[in-house]
N, C-alpha and C positions, 0 to 999 in steps of 0.2 A: 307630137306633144312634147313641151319642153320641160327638163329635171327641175322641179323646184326642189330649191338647194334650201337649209338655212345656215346659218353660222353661228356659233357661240363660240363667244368669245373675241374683242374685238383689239387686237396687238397690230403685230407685223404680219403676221401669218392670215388673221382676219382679213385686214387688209390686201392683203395677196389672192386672197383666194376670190374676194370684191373682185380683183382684176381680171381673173383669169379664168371666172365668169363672162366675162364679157366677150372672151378671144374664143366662147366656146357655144356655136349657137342655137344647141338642142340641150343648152340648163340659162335657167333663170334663177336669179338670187329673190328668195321670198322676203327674207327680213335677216336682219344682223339679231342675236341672242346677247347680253350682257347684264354682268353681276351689276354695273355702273348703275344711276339713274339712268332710263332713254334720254332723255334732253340734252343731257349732257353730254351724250355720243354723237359728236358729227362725221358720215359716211362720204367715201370719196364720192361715190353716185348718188347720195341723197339715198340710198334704200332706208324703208324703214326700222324703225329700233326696239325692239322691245323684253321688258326685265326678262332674264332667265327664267325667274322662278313661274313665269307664265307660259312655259314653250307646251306645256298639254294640251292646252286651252287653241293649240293651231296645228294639231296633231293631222288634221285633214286636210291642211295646206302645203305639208311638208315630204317630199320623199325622201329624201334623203339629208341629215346632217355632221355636217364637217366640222367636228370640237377642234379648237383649236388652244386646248391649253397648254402647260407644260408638263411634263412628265413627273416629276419631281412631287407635288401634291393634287394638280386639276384631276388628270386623265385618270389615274387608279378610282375615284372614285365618280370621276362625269360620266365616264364613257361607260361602266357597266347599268349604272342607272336610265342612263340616254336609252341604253341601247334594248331595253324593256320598252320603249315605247315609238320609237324611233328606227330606222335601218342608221346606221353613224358609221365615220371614217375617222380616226386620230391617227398622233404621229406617234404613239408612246415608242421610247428613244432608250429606256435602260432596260440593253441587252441581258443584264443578269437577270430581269425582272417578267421578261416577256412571255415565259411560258406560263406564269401564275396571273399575270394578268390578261392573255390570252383563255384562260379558268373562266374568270370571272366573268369575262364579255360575255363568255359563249353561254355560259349556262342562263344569262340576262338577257341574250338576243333570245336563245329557243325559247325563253318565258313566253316572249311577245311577242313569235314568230316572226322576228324583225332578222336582217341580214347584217352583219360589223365586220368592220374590216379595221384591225390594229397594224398600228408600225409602218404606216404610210409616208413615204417619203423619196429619200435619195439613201440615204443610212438611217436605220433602216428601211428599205424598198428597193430602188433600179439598182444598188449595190448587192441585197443579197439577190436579187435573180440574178447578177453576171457571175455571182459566187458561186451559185446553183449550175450555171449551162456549163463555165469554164470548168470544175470540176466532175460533171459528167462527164464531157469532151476529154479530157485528160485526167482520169484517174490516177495514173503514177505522175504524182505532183504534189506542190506545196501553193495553196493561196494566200494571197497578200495585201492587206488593206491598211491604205495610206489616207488619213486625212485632212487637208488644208492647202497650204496656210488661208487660213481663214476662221472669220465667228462663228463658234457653236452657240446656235439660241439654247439650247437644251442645257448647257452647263453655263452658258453666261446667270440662264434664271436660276440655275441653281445656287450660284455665286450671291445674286438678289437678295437669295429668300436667307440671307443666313444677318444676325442681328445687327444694326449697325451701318450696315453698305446701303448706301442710297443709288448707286448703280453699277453697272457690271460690265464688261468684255473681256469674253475667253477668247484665245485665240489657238487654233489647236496648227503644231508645223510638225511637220513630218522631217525625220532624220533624213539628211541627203545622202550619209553615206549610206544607209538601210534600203533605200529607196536603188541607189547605183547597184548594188550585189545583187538585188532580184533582177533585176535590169540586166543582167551577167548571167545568169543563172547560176547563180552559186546555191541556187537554195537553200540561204543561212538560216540557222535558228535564231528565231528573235524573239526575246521577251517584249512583253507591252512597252517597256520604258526604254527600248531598245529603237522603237519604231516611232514613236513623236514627244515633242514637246507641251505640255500647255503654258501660257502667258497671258496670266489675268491682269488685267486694268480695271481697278477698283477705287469708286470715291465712298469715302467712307463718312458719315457722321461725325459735324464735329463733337471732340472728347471721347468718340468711339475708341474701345483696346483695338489697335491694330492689328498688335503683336496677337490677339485673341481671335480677328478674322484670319488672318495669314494662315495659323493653325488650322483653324476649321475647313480652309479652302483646304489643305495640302491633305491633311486625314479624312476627306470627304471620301466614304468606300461607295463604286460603281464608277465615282467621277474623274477623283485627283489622287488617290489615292496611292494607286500604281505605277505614276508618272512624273519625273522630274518637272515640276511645278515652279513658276516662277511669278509671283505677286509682286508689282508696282502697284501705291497708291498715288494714286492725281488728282486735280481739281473738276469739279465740273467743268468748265471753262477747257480744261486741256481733250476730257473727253469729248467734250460736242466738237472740238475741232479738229481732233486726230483720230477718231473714232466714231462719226455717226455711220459712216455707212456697214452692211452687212455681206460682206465677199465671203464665201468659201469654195469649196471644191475638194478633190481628190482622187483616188484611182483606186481599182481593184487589179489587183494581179496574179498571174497564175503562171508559174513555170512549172512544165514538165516533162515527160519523157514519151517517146514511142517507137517500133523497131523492135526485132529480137531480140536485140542486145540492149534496148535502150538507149541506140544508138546516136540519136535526133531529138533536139530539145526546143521547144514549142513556147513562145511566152503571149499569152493571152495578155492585153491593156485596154480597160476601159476610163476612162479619165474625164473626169468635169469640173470646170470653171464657170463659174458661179458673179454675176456681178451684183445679184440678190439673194442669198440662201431663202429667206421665205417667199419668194415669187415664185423659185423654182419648184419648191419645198408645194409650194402651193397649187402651183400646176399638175404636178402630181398629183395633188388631191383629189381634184376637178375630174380629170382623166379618172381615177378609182370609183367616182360618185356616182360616176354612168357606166362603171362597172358593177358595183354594188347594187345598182338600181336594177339592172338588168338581172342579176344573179335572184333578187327576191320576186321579181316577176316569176319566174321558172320554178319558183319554187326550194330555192335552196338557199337553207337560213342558216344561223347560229356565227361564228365569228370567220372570220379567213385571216389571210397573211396575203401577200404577192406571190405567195407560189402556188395559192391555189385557185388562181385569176386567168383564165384563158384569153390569151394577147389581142385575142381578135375583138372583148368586149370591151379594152380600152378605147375603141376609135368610134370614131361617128358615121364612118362608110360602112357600106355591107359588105359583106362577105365577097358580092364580085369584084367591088370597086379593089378591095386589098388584095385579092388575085392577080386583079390587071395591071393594080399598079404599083405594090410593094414587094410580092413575092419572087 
């Protein structure tokens, strides 16, 4: 029997997750969810559309769904509500923020004996599990996380939602030289602002204060705060053409030590290039959804993370097939 998925929310990530449905052939997509009219939502596959505020009313057609909002205002308040009625997956993105809204899910999922899974993605997700194994493996050490160069959706819409900007691109680059000295093992200390850059591309409304978004981007706390920020404003016109597409990527790294002396130094790298952040971003998702699905079959609800997801229930083979041919 195949996962009927649904999605709310119909972006870049929506759309990705449309796709990678299709690459995945024990989930079917039930319906797209959105705030929009239906009518006015055209799906890449034709699936059907219909308003948010009716997703109860197909409570018996759905096993699982993939919110797909932004962190910033959607998911704090979608994904604990959803997930009272629903089993749900989001990507919520602000690490300061994840233990208190991992609170809220959880106590909204055991409401309605439903299963959530928050913080779904590459960062956070495949990045904190290689942070998780590299750091077990090597205790005496230092980990390292590098993001980019590339679009962050997650602070681009944060950039969006602030007065004025009619559209956004973060782009987050990671210091070369910070990036070399782990690479070394020097095990430098780095502060945040030590380790990347961000670089917004912002059109803004005409008569918009600029000099009033510039500020708001750079004192934004969780986002830009910490970070040598760097704000261009352009035209529409310059962004559709030097900036539609959505690349990111990055690595996690872990240098450390082992030996009675400490004498041997081990540097773990995992590293991804990205020629879609939300395809990938999305893919991910898909994979967690028939994870999720499976975890509330057995009985075990309330909210999760990636590290409390056994590797074996992200695939569609069984247990021999991953014996015989992964292990």
């Amino acid at each position: 029997m195949s996962i009927r998925i649904a999605i709310v929310g119909y972006g870049n990530l929506g759309k990705g997750v449309e796709c990678a449905i299709k690459q995945n052939p024990d989930t079917e997509l039930y319906a797209v969810f959105s705030r929009r009219a239906p009518e006015t939502v055209k799906t890449l596959t034709g699936a059907k559309v219909y308003l948010l505020d009716d997703i109860i009313n197909h409570k018996d057609n759905i096993d699982t769904v993939i919110i797909c909002g932004g962190s910033a205002t959607d998911l704090p308040t979608q994904t604990p509500e959803l997930a009272k009625h629903f089993n749900v997956i989001d990507s919520f993105d602000t690490h300061a923020k994840i233990p208190e809204h991992f609170s809220n899910v959880d106590a909204a999922a055991k409401q309605g004996g439903n299963t959530a899974m928050i913080s779904v993605g590459w960062d956070p997700g495949m990045f904190s599990l290689n942070r998780l194994y590299a750091e077990a493996i090597l205790p005496d050490g230092k980990d390292y996380t590098f993001w980019g160069k590339g679009v962050s959706q997650g602070h681009s819409d944060a950039v969006r939602r602030i007065e004025g900007v009619l559209d956004a691109r973060q782009y987050t680059i990671p210091v070369d030289e910070a990036v070399d000295r782990v690479r070394k093992g020097e095990n430098p200390e780095l502060s945040t602002r030590d380790k990347h850059i961000r670089e917004c591309f912002v059109v803004a409304e005409d008569g918009a204060d600029k000099e009033r978004i510039e500020n708001e981007i750079k004192t934004m706390p969780n986002y830009f705060a910490d970070y040598n920020t760097i704000v261009h404003f352009i035209s529409a016109e310059e962004m559709k053409r030097d900036h539609s597409g959505i690349p990111h990527g990055g690595m996690v790294l872990r240098s450390g030590k082992t030996g009675l002396q400490c004498e041997h130094t081990h540097i773990i790298e995992y590293k991804l290039k990205l020629d879609s952040n939300p395809e990938f971003t999305s893919s991910v998702f898909v994979a967690y959804a028939r994870a999720v699905y499976r975890m509330n079959r057995h009985g075990n609800i309330g909210c999760k993370t990636v590290f409390d997801i056994p590797p074996a229930y992200l695939s569609p083979k069984s247990a021999e097939e991953l014996r015989a041919h992964l292990l």
